[in-house]
C-alpha positions as CSV (number, residue, x, y, z in Angstrom):
1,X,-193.0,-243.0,143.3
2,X,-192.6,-239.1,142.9
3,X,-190.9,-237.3,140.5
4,X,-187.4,-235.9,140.9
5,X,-186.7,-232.7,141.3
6,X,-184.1,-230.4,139.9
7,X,-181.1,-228.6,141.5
8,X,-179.1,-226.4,140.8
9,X,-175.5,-225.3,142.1
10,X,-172.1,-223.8,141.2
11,X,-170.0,-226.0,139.4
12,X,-166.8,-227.7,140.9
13,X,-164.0,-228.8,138.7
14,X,-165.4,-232.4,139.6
15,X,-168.3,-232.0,137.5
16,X,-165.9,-231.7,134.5
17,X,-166.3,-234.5,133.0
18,X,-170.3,-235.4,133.9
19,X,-170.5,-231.6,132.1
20,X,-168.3,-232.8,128.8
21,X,-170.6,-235.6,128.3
22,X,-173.9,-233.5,128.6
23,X,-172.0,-231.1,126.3
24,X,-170.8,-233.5,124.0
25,X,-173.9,-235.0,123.3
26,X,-175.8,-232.3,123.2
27,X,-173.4,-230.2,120.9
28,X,-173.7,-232.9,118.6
29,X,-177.3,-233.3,118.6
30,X,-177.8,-229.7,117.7
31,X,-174.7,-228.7,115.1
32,X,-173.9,-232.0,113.1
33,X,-175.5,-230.9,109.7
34,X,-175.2,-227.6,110.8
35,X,-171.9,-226.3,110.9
36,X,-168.8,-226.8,109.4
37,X,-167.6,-230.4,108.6
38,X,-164.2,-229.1,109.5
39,X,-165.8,-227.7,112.9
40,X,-167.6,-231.6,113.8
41,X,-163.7,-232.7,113.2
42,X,-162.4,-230.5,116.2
43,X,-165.4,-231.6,118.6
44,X,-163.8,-234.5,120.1
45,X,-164.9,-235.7,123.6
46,X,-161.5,-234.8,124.7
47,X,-162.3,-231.4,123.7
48,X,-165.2,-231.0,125.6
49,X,-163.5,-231.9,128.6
50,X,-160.6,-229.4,128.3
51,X,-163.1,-226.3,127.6
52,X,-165.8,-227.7,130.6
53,X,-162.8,-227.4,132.9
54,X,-161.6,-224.2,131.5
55,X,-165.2,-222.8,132.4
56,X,-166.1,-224.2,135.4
57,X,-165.6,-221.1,137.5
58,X,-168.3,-219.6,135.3
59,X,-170.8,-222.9,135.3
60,X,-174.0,-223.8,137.3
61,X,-174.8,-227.5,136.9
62,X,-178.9,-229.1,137.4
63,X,-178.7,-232.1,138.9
64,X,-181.7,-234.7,139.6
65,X,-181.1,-237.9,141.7
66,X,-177.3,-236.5,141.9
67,X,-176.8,-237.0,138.5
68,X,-175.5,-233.9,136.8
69,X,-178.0,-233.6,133.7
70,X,-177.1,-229.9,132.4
71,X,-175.1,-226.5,132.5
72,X,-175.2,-222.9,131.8
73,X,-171.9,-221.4,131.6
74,X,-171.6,-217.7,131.6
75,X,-169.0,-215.2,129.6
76,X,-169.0,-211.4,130.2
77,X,-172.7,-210.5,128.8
78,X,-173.1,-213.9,126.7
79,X,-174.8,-217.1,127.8
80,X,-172.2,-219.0,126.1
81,X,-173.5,-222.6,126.8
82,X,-176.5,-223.9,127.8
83,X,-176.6,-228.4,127.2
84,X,-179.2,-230.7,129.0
85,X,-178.8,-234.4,129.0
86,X,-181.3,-235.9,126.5
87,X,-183.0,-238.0,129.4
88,X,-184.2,-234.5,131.0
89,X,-184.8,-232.8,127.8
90,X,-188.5,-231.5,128.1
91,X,-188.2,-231.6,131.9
92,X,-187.9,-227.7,132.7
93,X,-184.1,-228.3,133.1
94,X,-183.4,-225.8,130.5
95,X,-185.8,-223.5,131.7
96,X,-184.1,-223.6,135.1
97,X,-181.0,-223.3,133.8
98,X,-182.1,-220.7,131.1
99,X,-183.4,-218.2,134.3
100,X,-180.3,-218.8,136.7
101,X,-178.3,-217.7,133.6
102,X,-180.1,-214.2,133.2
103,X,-180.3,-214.0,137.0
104,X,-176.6,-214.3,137.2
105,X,-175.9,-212.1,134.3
106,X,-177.8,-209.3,135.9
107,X,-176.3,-209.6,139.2
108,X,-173.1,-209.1,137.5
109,X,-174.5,-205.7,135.9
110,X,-175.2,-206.6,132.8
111,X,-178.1,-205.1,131.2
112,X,-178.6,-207.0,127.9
113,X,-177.0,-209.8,127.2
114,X,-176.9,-212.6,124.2
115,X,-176.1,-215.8,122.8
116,X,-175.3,-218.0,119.8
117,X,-177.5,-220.2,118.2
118,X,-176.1,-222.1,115.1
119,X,-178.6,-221.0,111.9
120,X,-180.5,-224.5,111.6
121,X,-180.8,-225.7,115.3
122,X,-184.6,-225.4,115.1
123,X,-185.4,-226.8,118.9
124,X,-182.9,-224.9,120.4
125,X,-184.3,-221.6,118.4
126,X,-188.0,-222.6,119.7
127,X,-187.1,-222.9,123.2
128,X,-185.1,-219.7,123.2
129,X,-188.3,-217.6,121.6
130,X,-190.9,-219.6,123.8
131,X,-188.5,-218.2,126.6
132,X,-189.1,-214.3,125.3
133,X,-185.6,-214.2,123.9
134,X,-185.5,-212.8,120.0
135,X,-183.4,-213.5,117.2
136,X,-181.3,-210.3,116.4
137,X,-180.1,-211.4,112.9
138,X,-177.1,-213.7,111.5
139,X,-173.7,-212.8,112.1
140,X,-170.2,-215.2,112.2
141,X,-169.7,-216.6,115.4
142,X,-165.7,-217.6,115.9
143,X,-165.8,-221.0,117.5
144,X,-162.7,-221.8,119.5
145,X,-160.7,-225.1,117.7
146,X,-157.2,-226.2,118.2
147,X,-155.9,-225.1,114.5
148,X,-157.4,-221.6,115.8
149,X,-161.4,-219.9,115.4
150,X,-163.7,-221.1,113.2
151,X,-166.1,-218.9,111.6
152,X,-169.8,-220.7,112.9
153,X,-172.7,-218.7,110.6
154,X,-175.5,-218.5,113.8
155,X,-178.0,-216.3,114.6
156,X,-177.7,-213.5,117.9
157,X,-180.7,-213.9,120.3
C-alpha cells in the first residue's frame, strides 16, 4: 500500500471543529508546563472551537485520506497558529503548512513576518530553526482568554 499524501486547502467553517481538536491537542502538548496555570484554565475544548471558527477566513487546513490533520492560520504579518495532529507529526505536514504560511504572507505584501513560540516548547523551537526561522529574543505575548489577555512570556521568531 502507498503512502498518503498531503493536501492542502482554504479552510471552510466546517472544518471548525476537526481544526479545534488538532488545536486542542496540540496546544496542550506544547504549553502545559509552560505557561501560566491560570492560561491551561481558559483552554477548554470549547474555546478552541469558538477561536477556530473566528479564524477560519484566515486558515489553510492539510488533510491526508480526507482527514483534516493540521492548520496554519494567518494574522496581519504573524503566523499565529500552526497545530498538526500527533498521528502526522514528523510527516512534513508542518513543513507544508509552515511554507504555504510564508507564501501567503508574502502575497499579501508582507515583507517580514513573525510568530510566538512559548519559552520552553523545545520541538516546536527546533522545527522553527531547522526551517531557517530565528529567535528574535523574549517578549510578553498577550493571549486572548475570556477574563481578558494573558501575558504568555514566549520567544519572537
Amino acid at each position: 500500500m502507498g503512502e498518503s499524501s498531503v493536501s492542502l486547502r482554504p479552510a471552510t467553517p466546517g472544518d471548525t471543529a476537526a481544526i479545534a481538536r488538532v488545536w486542542h491537542q496540540g496546544w496542550l502538548d506544547g504549553h502545559v508546563g509552560h505557561v501560566p496555570e491560570e492560561l491551561v484554565q481558559h483552554r477548554g475544548f470549547d474555546q478552541f472551537v469558538t477561536r477556530a471558527a473566528d479564524r477560519v477566513p484566515f486558515t489553510w487546513v492539510a488533510e491526508i485520506d480526507g482527514a483534516v490533520v493540521g492548520f496554519v492560520t494567518l494574522k496581519d504579518d504573524e503566523l499565529e497558529q500552526i497545530f498538526v495532529d500527533r498521528s502526522a507529526r514528523g510527516s512534513g505536514v508542518a513543513a507544508a503548512l509552515l511554507e504555504r504560511g510564508e507564501s501567503e504572507l508574502r502575497a499579501a505584501g508582507h515583507r517580514t513576518a513573525w510568530l510566538a513560540v512559548v519559552t520552553g516548547n523545545a520541538r516546536a523551537r527546533a522545527f522553527y530553526e531547522r526551517r531557517g526561522w530565528r529567535d528574535a529574543g523574549g517578549f510578553l505575548y498577550y493571549a486572548e482568554t475570556a477574563a481578558g489577555p494573558l501575558p504568555v512570556p514566549s520567544l519572537r521568531t
